[in-house]
C-alpha positions, 0 to 999 in steps of 0.5 A: 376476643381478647388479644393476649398481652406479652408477659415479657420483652423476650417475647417481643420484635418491637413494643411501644407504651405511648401516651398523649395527653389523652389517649393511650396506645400500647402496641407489640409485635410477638416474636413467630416461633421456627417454621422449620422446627416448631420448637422455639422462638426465632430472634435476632442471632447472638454473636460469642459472648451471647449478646444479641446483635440488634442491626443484624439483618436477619433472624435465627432459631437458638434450637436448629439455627435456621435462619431467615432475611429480616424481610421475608421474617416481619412480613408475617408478623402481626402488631397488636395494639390496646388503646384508648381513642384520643377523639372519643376517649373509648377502648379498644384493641386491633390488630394489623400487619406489622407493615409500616406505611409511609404517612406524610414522610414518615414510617407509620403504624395506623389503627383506626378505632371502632367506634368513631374510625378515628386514625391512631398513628404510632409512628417510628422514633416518635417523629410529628406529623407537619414538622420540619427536620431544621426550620431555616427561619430560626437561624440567627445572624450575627 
């Protein structure tokens, strides 16, 4: 079964196009639709101009206006990822709980390929494993 591709942003909590110089990994997070009116997508709430506030720390229905903590929200949402594996260059698709893991200190969406269980870790802010924040060798004394 295929996993159906978003057709625009509006559809989307969260998309990322990666690649490294061998693999590639596309992944999104569709938006859930109202569980209390079954009519629309629930989203981010606009403020009066109708700009969507992007820290809010919840989300609402345009439709009926209800409204859910950002917590209660994301834990239903599923991630959906089509990649191509950096270790046996295969396709795939997966899809996980849009539960990011805290992997070696940092926030980490893991999928993990069919074929050769290899790990594909998109990670938050695209931060690398092993580095450091401010080497203190790298300072220079004057």
């Amino acid at each position: 079964m295929a996993i159906k591709e978003p057709s625009s942003m509006d559809e989307c909590v969260y998309f990322t196009r990666r690649t490294i110089p061998t693999a590639k990994i596309m992944v999104w997070v569709s938006k859930e639709e109202c569980p209390k009116c079954h009519k629309s997508l629930m989203g981010k709430p606009k403020d009066k101009k109708g700009k969507v506030m992007i820290r809010a720390k919840e989300y609402t229905c345009y439709d009926c206006g209800h409204t859910e903590s950002k917590e209660e929200y994301e834990s239903r949402l599923t991630a959906s990822a089509k990649f191509t594996c950096l270790k046996c260059n295969s396709d795939g698709e997966q899809q996980i709980s849009f539960k990011r893991k805290n992997i070696d200190g940092i926030k980490t969406l893991r999928f993990t390929c069919d074929k050769c269980e290899n790990n594909i870790d998109v990670t938050k802010k695209m931060k690398e494993k092993g580095k450091k924040a401010a080497d203190k060798d790298d300072e220079d004394d004057f």
